[in-house]
KELUM-741909 format. One record per residue: x, y, z of N, C-alpha, C in turn. Coordinates in nm, 2 decimals. Example, Ala and Ser with C-alpha at 12.3 -4.5 7.8 and 13.67 -1.06 7.14 Angstrom:
REM KELUM-741909
+--------+--------+--------+--------+--------+--------+--------+--------+--------+
!    nc1 !    nc2 !    nc3 !   cac1 !   cac2 !   cac3 !    cc1 !    cc2 !    cc3 !
+--------+--------+--------+--------+--------+--------+--------+--------+--------+
!   1.32 !  -0.57 !   0.78 !   1.23 !  -0.45 !   0.78 !   1.32 !  -0.33 !   0.78 !
!   1.28 !  -0.22 !   0.71 !   1.37 !  -0.11 !   0.71 !   1.29 !   0.00 !   0.79 !
+--------+--------+--------+--------+--------+--------+--------+--------+--------+
***
This chain:
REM KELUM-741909
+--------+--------+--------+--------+--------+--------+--------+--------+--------+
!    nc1 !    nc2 !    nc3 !   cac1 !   cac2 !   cac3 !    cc1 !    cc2 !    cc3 !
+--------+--------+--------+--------+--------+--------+--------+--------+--------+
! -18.51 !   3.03 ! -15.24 ! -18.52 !   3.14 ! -15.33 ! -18.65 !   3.21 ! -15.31 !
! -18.70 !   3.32 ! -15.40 ! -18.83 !   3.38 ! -15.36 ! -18.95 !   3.29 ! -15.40 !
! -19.03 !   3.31 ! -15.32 ! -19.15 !   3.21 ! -15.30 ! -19.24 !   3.17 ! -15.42 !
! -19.21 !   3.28 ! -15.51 ! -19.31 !   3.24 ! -15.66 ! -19.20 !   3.26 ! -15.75 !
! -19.23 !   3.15 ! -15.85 ! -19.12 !   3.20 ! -15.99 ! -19.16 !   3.39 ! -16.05 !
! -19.28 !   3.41 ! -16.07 ! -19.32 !   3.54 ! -16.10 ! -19.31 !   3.65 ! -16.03 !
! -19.22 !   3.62 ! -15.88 ! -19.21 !   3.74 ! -15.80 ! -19.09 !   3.84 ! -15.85 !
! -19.08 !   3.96 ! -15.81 ! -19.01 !   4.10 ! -15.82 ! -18.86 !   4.00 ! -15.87 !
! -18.84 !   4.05 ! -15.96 ! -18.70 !   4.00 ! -16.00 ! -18.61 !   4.08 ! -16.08 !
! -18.45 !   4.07 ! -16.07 ! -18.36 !   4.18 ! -16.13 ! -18.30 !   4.04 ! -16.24 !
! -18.32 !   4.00 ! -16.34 ! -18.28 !   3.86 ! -16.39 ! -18.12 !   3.85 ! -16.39 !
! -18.09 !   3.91 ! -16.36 ! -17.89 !   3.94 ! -16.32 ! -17.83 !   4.01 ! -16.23 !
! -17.72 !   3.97 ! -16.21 ! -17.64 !   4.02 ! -16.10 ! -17.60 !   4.15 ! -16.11 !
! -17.56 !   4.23 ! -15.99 ! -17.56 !   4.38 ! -16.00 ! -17.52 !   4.39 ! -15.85 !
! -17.42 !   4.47 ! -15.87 ! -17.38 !   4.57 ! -15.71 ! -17.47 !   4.65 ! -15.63 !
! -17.48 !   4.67 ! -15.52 ! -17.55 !   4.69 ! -15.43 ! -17.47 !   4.81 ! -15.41 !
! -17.56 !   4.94 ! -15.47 ! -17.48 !   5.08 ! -15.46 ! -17.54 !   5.13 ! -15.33 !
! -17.64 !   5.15 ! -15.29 ! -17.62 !   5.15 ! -15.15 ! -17.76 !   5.16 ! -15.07 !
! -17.73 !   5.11 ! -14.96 ! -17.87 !   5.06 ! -14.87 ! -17.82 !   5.14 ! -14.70 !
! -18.00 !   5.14 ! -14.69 ! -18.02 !   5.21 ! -14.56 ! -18.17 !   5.26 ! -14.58 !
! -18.21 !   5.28 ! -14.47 ! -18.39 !   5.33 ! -14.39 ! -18.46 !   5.20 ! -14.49 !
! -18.44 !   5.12 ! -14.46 ! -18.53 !   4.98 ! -14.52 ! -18.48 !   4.98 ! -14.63 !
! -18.42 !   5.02 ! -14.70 ! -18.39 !   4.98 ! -14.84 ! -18.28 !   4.97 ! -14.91 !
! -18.26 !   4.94 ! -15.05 ! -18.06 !   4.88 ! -15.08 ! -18.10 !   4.99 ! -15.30 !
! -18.03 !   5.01 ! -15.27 ! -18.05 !   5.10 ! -15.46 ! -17.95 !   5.02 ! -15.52 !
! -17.98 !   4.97 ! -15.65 ! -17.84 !   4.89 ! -15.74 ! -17.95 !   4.91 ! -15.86 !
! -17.85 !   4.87 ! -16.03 ! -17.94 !   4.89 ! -16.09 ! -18.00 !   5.01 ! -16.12 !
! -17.97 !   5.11 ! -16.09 ! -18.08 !   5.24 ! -16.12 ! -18.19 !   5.20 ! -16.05 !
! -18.19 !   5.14 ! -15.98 ! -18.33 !   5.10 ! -15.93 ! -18.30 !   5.14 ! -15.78 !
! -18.40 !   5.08 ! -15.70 ! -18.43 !   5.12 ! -15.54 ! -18.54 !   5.01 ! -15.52 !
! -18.52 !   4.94 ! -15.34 ! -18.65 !   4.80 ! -15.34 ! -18.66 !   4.88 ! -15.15 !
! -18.78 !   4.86 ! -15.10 ! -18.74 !   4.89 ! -14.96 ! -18.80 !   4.71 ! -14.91 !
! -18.73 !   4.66 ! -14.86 ! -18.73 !   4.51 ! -14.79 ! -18.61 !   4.47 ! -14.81 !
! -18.64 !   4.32 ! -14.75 ! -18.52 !   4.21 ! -14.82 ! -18.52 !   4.17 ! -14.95 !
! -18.41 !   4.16 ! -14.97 ! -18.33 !   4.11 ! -15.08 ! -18.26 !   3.95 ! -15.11 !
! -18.28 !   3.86 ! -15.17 ! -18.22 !   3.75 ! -15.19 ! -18.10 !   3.79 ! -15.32 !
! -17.96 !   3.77 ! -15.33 ! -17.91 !   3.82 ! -15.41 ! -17.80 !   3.70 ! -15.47 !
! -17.83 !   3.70 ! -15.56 ! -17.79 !   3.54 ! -15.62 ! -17.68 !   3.57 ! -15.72 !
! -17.60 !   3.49 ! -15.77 ! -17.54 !   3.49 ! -15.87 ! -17.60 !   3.56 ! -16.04 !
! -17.72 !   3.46 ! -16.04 ! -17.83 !   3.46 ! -16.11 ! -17.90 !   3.61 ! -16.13 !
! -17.96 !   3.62 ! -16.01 ! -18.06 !   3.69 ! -16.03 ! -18.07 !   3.78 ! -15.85 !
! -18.13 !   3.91 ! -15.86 ! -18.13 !   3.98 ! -15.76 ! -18.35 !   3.93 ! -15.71 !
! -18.34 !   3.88 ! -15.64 ! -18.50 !   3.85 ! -15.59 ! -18.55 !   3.93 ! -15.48 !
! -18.68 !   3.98 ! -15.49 ! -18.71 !   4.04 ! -15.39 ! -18.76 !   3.94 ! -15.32 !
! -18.74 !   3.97 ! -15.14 ! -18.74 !   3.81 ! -15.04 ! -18.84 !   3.87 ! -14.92 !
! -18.94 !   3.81 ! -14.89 ! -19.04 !   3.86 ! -14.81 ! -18.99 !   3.79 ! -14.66 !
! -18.88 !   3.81 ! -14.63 ! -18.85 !   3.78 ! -14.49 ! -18.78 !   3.94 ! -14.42 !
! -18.83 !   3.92 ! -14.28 ! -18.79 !   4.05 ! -14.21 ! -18.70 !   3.97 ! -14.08 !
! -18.69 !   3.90 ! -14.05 ! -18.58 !   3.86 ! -13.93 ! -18.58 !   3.73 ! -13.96 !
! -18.43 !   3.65 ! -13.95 ! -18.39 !   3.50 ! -13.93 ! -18.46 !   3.42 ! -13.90 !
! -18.54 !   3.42 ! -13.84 ! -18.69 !   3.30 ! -13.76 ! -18.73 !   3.29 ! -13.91 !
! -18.76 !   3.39 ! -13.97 ! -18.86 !   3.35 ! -14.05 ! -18.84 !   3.27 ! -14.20 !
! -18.67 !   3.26 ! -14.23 ! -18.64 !   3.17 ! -14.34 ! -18.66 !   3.05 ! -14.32 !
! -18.76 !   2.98 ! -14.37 ! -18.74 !   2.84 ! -14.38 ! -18.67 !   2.72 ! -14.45 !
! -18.59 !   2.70 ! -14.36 ! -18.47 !   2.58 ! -14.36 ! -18.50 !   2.48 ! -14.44 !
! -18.61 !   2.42 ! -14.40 ! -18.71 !   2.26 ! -14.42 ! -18.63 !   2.24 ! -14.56 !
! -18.62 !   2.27 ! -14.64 ! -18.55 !   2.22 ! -14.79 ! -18.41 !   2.16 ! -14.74 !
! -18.38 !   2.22 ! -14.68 ! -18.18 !   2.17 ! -14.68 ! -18.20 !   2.07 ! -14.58 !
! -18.29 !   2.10 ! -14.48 ! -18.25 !   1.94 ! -14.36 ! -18.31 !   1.85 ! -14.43 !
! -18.42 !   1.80 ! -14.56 ! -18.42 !   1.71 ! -14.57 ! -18.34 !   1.62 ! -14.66 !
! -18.24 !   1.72 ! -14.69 ! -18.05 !   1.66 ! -14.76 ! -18.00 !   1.56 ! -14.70 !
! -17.96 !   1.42 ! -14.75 ! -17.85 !   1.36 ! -14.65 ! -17.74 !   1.43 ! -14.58 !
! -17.70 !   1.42 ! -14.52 ! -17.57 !   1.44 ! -14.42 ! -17.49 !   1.34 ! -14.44 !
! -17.35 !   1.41 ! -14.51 ! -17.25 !   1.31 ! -14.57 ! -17.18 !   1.27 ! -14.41 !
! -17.16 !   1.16 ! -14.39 ! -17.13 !   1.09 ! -14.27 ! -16.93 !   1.08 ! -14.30 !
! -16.87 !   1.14 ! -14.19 ! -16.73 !   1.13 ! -14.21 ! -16.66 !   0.96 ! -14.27 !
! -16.61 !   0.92 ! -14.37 ! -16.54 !   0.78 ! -14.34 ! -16.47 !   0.75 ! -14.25 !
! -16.45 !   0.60 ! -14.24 ! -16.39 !   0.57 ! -14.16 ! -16.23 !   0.49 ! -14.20 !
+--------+--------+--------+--------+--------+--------+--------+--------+--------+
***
């Protein structure tokens, strides 16, 4: 999720009326970056390219092992 509880937040869900030149407008509103968009809540997300999400929370999950 976004890095601080107190960061940029929309507390509910909302359509994404339309994005382009760095930025996405929903809400009457307008954000230029990324976007984390939740069921919850729309977050503003300080990542600019895939390298830079950090995974580390989910790989330390078990991995359900097939039965046998």
């Amino acid at each position: 999720m976004a890095s601080r509880p107190d960061a940029p937040h929309l507390p509910r869900s909302a359509p994404i009326e339309a994005y382009g030149k760095g930025g996405f407008a929903f809400a009457d509103m307008s954000h230029r970056g990324s976007l984390l968009c939740l069921p919850e809540a729309i977050w503003a997300w300080p990542v600019a390219k895939p390298e830079e999400i950090d995974f580390t929370p989910y790989w330390k999950k078990p991995i359900l092992e097939n039965e046998e």
